[in-house]
BADO-194779 format. One record per residue (C-alpha): residue in one letter; x, y, z. Coordinates in steps of 0.001 Angstrom, whole numbers, padded with zeros to 6 digits, always signed. Each point is the difference from the previous one (the first is absolute). Layout:
BEGIN
aXYZ/...
***
This chain:
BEGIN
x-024751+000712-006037/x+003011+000915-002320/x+003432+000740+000950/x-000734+003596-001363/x-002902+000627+001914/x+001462-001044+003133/x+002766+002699-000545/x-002748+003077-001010/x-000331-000022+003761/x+003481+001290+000445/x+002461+002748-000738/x+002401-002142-001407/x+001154-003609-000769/x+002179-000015+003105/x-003111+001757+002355/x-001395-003738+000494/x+003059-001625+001617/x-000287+002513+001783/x-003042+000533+001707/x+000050-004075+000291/x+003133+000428+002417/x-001588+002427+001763/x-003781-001937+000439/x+002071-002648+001563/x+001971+001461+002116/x-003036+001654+000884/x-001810-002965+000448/x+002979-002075+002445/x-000140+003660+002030/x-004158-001099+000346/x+000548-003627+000470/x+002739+000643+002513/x-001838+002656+001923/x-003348-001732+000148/x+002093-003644+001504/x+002130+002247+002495/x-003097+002199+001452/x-000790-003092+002110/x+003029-000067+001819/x+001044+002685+002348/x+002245+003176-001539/x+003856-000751-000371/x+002051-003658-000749/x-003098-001762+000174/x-001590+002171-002319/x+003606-000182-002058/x-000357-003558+000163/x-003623-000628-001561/x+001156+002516-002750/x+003073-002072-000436/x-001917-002844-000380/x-002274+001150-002712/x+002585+001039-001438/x+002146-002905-000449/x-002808-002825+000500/x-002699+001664-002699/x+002628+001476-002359/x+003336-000894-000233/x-000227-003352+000358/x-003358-000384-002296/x+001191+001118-003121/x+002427+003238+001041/x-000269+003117+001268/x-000339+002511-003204/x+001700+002664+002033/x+003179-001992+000409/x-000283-001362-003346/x-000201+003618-001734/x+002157+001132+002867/x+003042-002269-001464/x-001067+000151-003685/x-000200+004059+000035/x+003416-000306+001764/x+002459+002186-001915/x-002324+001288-003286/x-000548+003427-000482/x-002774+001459+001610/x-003144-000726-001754/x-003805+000168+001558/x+000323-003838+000969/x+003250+000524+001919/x-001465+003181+001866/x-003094-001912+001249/x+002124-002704+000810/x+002228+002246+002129/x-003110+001266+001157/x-001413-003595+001300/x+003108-000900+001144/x+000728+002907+002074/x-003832-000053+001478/x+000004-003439+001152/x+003307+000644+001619/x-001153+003144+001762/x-003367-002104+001121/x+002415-002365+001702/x+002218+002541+001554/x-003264+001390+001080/x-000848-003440+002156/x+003725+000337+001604/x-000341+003548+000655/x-003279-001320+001886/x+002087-003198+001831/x+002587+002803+000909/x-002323+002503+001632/x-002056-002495+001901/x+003176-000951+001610/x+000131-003753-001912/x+003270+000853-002131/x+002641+002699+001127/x-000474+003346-001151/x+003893-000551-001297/x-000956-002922-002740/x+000963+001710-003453/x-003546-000891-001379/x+001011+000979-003407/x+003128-002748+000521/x-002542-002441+000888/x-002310+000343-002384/x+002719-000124-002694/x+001048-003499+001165/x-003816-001133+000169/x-000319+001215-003944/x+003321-001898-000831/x-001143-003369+001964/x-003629+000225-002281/x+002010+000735-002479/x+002063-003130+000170/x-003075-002451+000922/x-002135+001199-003401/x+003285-000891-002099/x+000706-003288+001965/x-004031-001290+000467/x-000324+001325-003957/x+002599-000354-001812/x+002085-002802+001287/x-002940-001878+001164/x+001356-000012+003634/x-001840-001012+002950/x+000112+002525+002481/x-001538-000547+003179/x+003223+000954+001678/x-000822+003426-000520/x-002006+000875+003547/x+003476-000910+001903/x+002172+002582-002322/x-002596+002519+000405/x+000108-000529+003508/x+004115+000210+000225/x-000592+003408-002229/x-002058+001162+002967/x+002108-001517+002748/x+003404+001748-001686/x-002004+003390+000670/x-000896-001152+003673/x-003428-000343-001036/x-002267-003604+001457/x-002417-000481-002228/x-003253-000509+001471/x-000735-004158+000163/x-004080+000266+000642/x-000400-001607-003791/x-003482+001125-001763/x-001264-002359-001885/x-002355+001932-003203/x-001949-002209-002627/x+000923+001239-003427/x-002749+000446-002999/x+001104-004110-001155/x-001347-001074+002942/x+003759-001356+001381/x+000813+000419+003211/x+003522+001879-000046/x+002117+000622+003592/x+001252+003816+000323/x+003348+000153-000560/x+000495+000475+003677/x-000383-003662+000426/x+003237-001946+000315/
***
């Protein structure tokens, strides 16, 4: 199929990018959910969701949200930038979500600024893509600085590691497991 044909199924040149950032995101929100409804509601749920997250796409290949997130940084709004504000915002509200659950089951105190939290937990994804990607860097310390992120907001996070075979076939440790 042609370039052109591809784009008769959109409004516009810039309607592709678009709806791509948004089938991701959709898509990590699915994968995330499905890997998290096996564990019980709150930071065990968090964690499987964290795991997907980081495991299955930041650190295999890159997370298009926080790619497009930094790339639409600063340009005027366009269609691409609002469905990447759009993924961005939704994947941090489905997080928050998962602490607002710890919080009201009584695992985390109602008086953790989730929104603080889940700020720091974008930033620390943020920095393994660009280290694991871009500089090439191993980063297998990263279970112990999520942890301290956790620990600085008085939050233990939960040690009973899953274990979950991905699509290769490789056995991969949640990142629970220290």
């Amino acid at each position: 199929m042609s370039k052109s044909r591809i784009y008769q199924h959109f409004e516009s040149r810039s309607a592709l990018p678009a709806e791509t950032v948004l089938a991701f995101a959709e898509a990590l929100s699915a994968d995330a959910i499905k890997a998290a409804a096996q564990a019980p509601k709150g930071l065990r749920w968090l964690v499987r969701m964290l795991d997907v997250w980081l495991g299955d796409y930041v650190l295999r290949g890159g997370c298009l949200i926080l790619r497009a997130g930094s790339e639409s940084a600063g340009r005027a709004e366009s269609a691409v930038s609002l469905s990447v504000a759009q993924a961005v915002t939704t994947w941090r509200g489905l997080l928050a979500s998962q602490l607002k659950d710890a919080a009201h089951i009584g695992e985390i105190t109602p008086s953790v600024d989730v929104r603080h939290l889940v700020f720091e937990v974008f930033r620390f994804a943020l920095g393994v893509q660009h280290d694991h990607l871009f500089l090439g860097y191993s980063v297998e310390f990263r279970h112990s600085v999520l942890k301290g992120i956790f620990g600085r907001h008085g939050i233990e996070v939960p040690v009973a590691a899953s274990r979950r075979v991905l699509p290769s076939g490789a056995l991969r440790h949640a990142w629970t497991t220290y």
